[in-house]
N, C-alpha and C positions, 0 to 999 in steps of 0.2 A: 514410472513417471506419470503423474496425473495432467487430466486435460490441462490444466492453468499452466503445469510447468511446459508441456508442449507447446500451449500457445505464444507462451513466455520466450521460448526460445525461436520459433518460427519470425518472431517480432524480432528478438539481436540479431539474427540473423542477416535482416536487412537493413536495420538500422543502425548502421555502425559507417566509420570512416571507409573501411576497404570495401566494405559494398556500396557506398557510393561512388569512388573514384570510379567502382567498374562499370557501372550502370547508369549513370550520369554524363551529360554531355562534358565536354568539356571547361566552355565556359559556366555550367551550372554546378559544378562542382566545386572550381574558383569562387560562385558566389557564394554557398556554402560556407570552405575556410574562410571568406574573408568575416563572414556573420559571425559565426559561432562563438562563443564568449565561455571562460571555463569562472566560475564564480563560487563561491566560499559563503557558508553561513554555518557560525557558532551554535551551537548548543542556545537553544532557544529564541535565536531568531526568526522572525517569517517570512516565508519564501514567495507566495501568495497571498493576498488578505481579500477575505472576504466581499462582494462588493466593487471592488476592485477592476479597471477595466483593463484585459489582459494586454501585454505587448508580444509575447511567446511562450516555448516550453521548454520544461526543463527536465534533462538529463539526468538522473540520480547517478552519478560516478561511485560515492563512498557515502556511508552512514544511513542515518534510519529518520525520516520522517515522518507526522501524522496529518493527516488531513481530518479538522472539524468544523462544523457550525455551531455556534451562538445560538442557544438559545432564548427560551424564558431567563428571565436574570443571568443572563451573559451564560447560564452555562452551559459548558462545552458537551456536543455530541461527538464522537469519534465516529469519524465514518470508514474510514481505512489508514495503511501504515504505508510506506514506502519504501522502498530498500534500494542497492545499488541494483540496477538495471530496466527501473519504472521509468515512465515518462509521468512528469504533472502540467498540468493546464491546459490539453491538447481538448477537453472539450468543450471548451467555452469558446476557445480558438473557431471551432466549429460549426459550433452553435451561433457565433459573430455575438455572444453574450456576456456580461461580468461575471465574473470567477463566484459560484457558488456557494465556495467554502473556504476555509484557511488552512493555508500548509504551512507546517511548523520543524523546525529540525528540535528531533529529539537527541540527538548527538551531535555532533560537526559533523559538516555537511557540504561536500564539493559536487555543484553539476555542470551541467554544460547548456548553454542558455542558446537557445535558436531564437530570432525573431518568427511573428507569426506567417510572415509573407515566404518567411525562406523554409520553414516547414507545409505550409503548403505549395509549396514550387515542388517541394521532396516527394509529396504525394503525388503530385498532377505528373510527375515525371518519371516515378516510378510505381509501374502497376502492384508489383508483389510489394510493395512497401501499403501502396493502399489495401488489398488482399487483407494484408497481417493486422492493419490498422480498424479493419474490417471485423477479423476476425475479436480482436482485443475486445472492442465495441460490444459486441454481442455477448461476448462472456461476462463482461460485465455487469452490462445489464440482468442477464441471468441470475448472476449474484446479486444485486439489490432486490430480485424477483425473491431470491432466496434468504433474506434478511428478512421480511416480511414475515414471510414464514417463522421464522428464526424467535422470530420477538414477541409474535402472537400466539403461537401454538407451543413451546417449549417452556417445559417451568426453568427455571431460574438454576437450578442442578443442570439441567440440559444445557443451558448455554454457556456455564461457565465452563463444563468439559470439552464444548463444542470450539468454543472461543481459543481455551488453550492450544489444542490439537492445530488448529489455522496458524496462531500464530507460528509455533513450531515447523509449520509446513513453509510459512510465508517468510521466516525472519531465518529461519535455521538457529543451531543450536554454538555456545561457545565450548572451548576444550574440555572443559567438566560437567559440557552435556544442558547446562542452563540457558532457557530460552533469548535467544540476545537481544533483551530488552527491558527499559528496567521501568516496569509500571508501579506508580502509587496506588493503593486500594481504590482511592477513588473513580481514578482511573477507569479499573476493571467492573469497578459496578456501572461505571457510565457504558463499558464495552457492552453488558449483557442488560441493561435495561434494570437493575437494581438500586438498591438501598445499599450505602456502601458499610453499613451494619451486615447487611445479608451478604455483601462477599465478602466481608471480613470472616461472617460466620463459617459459609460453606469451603473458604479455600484452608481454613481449619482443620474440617472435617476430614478434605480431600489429603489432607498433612496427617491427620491419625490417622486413616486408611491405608496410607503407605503408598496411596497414589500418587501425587506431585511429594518433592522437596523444596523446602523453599531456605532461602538465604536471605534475609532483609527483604528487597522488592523484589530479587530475582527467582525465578521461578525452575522447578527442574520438572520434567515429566518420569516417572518412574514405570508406571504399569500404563501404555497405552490402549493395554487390549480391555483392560477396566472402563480407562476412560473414553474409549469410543464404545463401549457400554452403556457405560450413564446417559451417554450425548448421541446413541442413536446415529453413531457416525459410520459409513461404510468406509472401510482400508484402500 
């Protein structure tokens, strides 16, 4: 299990329905169900928008979303993906700031909607929920420590092995093994900071090598031990 998925789990752990009943008052848990909101967005709706002044966070139940910024001419930066068991918008929440960036569902998409006030009641009220929320925080940050890096110091080979392997870690993989998630080339050049000429090129390359398979957009991983090779990735 790696750090992210422990941390990952230290966080369900406490953030779920049965650990609040147990560890919550009991009128505070009443106010909880009575907030909570289970909500649905389609296949390219946005969950968040950019800008945006927050009301709460949201629960990933089912599906996969991406979170970007706008850039230069509108185009999109990918900054992270979202799967069932993330939370989005908890730190604007925080921060008492507008939402950063945009969350978008890449597939249908059900979560669970907390207002801002009754997710921070959930902190104030429970330590190990703040603890985990704590802990989330700093990883994350790490990672954006580690993007940095990622973008400056890595040629473009580097990141698009590096790129794959996270998602795989991050989205997990469907029955015949392909990453569950279906990017347009553009996409993945925007993931790694390229010309989406040059990921056209290299995720070619990585297809004659016998390293990835690929199916239309979907992607398979073949030889990992190659491609944390390329990508200077430790196991």
């Amino acid at each position: 299990m790696t750090k992210q998925q422990r941390i990952e789990n230290n966080f369900l752990k406490v953030f779920n329905e049965k650990s609040f009943r147990e560890h919550l008052s009991p009128e505070d848990f009443e106010k909880y169900l009575s907030a909570k909101k289970v909500l649905t967005y389609a296949k390219g709706r946005t969950i968040i928008e950019e800008g945006s002044l927050p009301k709460g966070v949201y629960f990933m139940e089912k599906g996969t979303a991406k979170l970007f910024k706008s850039g230069i001419y509108k185009k999109e930066q990918i900054l992270r993906f979202y799967t069932e068991g993330d939370l989005i918008g908890y730190r604007s929440i925080l921060c008492e700031e507008e939402f950063g960036a945009t969350a978008q569902a890449m597939t249908d998409v059900e979560v669970t909607f907390l207002p801002a006030d009754i997710f921070n009641q959930l902190l104030e009220a429970d330590s190990r929920l703040s603890y985990a929320m704590l802990q989330k925080i700093a990883y994350e940050l790490g990672e954006s420590s580690n993007t940095v890096t990622f973008l400056a110091q890595k040629t473009v080979r580097e990141r698009l092995a590096e790129m794959l392997l996270h998602l795989e870690t991050k989205l997990g993989t469907d029955p015949e093994g392909f990453i569950k998630i279906s990017l347009t080339r553009e996409e993945i050049a925007n993931l790694i900071g390229t010309a989406t000429e040059s990921a056209i090129r290299l995720i070619s390359e990585f297809r004659h090598d016998d390293i990835i398979a690929v199916d239309g957009r979907n992607i398979k991983i073949l030889d990992h031990d190659k491609l944390r090779k390329l990508g200077h990735v430790h196991p």
